[in-house]
N, C-alpha and C positions, 0 to 999 in steps of 0.2 A: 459520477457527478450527480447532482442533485439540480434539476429544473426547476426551475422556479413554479410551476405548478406542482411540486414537491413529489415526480418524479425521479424514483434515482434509477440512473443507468451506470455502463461501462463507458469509458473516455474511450476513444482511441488510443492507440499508442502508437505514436509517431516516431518517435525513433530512441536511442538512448545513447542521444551524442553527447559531447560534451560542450554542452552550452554555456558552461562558465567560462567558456573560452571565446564564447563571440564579444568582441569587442566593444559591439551597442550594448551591452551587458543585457540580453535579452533572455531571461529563463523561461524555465516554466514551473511551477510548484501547481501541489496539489494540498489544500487545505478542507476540512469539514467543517464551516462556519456554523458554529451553535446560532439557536434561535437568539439566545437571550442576550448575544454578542460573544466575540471572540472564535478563538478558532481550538480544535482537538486534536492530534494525532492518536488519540486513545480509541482503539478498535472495539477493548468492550464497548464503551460510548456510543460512538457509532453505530455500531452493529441493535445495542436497546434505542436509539433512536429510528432505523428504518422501519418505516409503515410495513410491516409483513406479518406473516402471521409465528409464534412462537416455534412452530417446526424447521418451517424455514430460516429463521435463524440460526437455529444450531446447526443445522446444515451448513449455512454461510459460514459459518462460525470452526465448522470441524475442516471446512474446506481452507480458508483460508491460513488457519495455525498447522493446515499441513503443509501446505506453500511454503509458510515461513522453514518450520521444521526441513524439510525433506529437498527445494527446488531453490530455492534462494540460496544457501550455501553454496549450492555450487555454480551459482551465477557468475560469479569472475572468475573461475578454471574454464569453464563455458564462455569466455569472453576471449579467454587468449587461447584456446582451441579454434578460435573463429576468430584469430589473427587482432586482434583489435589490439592499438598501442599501449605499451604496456605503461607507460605512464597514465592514461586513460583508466587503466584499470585501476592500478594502485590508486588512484585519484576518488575512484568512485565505494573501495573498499569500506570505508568509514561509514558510510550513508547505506551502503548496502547492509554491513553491519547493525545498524541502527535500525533497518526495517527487520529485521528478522528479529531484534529481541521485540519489537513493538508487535508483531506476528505472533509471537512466540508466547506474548503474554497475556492472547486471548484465552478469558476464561473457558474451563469446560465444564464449569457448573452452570452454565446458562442451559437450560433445561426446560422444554415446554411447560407451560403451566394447567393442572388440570381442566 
């Protein structure tokens, strides 16, 4: 998340119920509000927007398109190994799906600059 003092931290993660299931329709989403308005799920984006320095980006950068690659895939075999309903799963497949090409399509040409 991004502070309004334009800190960015980690959220917590509270849980990964299915919350399109509670009735008050109470979600939660996670959006990257551009400066100039509007919102991005583009990780290059992102990632050239955080105030850090060029190394550390790539770093963020190598980390997180290995997540997508290597740990995310197997998030819903990992859901119904730890019993979770398997309509739960099927349900969430599509969206899990979705983050991993958006992972997946961090550049690796982001490269410190001299």
């Amino acid at each position: 998340q991004q502070c309004a003092d334009g800190t960015v931290q980690l959220t917590p993660l509270y849980d990964i119920g299915p919350m399109y299931l509670d009735r008050e329709l109470i979600t939660r989403t996670c959006d990257w509000r551009l400066p100039e308005g509007g919102i991005t799920d583009d990780w290059n984006v992102i990632l050239e927007r955080l105030a850090l320095d060029d190394d550390i980006k790539v770093e963020v950068a190598v980390a997180l398109k290995a997540f997508g690659e290597e740990h995310l895939p197997k998030l819903a075999q990992e859901l119904r190994m730890r019993d979770a309903d398997a309509d739960i799963v099927e349900a969430c497949k599509t969206a899990i799906g979705f983050q991993i090409t958006k992972l997946q399509a961090i550049a690796h040409h982001a490269t410190p600059t001299p």
